[in-house]
N, C-alpha and C positions, 0 to 999 in steps of 0.2 A: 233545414238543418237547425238544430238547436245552437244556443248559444256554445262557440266551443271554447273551453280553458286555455289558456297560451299554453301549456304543459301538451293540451289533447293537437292542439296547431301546430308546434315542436314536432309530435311523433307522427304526425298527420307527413309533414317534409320529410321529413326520417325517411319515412318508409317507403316514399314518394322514388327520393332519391337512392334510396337501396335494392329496389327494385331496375331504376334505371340501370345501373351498376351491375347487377346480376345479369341481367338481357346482353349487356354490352359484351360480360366476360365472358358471357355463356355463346357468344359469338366470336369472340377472340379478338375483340376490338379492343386497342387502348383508347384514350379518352382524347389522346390526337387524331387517330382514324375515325374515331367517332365525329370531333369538330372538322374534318374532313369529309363527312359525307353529309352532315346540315347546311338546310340553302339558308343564306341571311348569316351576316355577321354576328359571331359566338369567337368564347377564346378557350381554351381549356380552364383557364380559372375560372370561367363560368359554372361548366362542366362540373368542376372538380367540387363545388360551391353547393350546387344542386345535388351531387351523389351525395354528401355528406350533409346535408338539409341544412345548410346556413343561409340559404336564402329560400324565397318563395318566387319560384317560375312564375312566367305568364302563360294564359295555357297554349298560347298562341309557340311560345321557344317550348312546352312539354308537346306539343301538336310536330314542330318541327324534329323534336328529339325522338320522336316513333315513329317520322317515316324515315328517317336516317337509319333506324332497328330494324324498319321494316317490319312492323309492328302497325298494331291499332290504339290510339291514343287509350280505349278505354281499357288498352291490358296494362298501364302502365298505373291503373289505381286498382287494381282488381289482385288484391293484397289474399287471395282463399292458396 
């Protein structure tokens, strides 16, 4: 991967966590059911932190947040 701009890192989480957020509503899950069905301790302000791309996961809690979706980790960057 080339060098990326903090601007292209910015939308890189954005979209990261936009999509989390889509899968979750598109399930009917709020973002408590959701910290409800991840193993390993999470809080919703983590949750809430990541939909909104103010932080940067580990891919280890994005790994844990798609088998909660019942998902595959790589549909959670698969942005088409």
């Amino acid at each position: 991967m080339s060098n990326m701009s903090s601007m292209e890192k910015v939308e890189l989480l954005k979209n990261v966590g936009k999509k989390i957020q889509e899968i979750r509503i598109g399930k009917g899950l709020t973002q408590v059911d959701l910290v409800g069905k991840i193993q390993g301790e999470i809080d919703t302000t983590n949750i809430s932190r990541i939909e909104s791309g103010r932080t940067n996961p580990t891919i280890f809690t994005l790994y844990r947040i798609a088998n909660a979706l019942e998902i595959e980790l790589k549909d959670l960057i698969d942005f088409k």
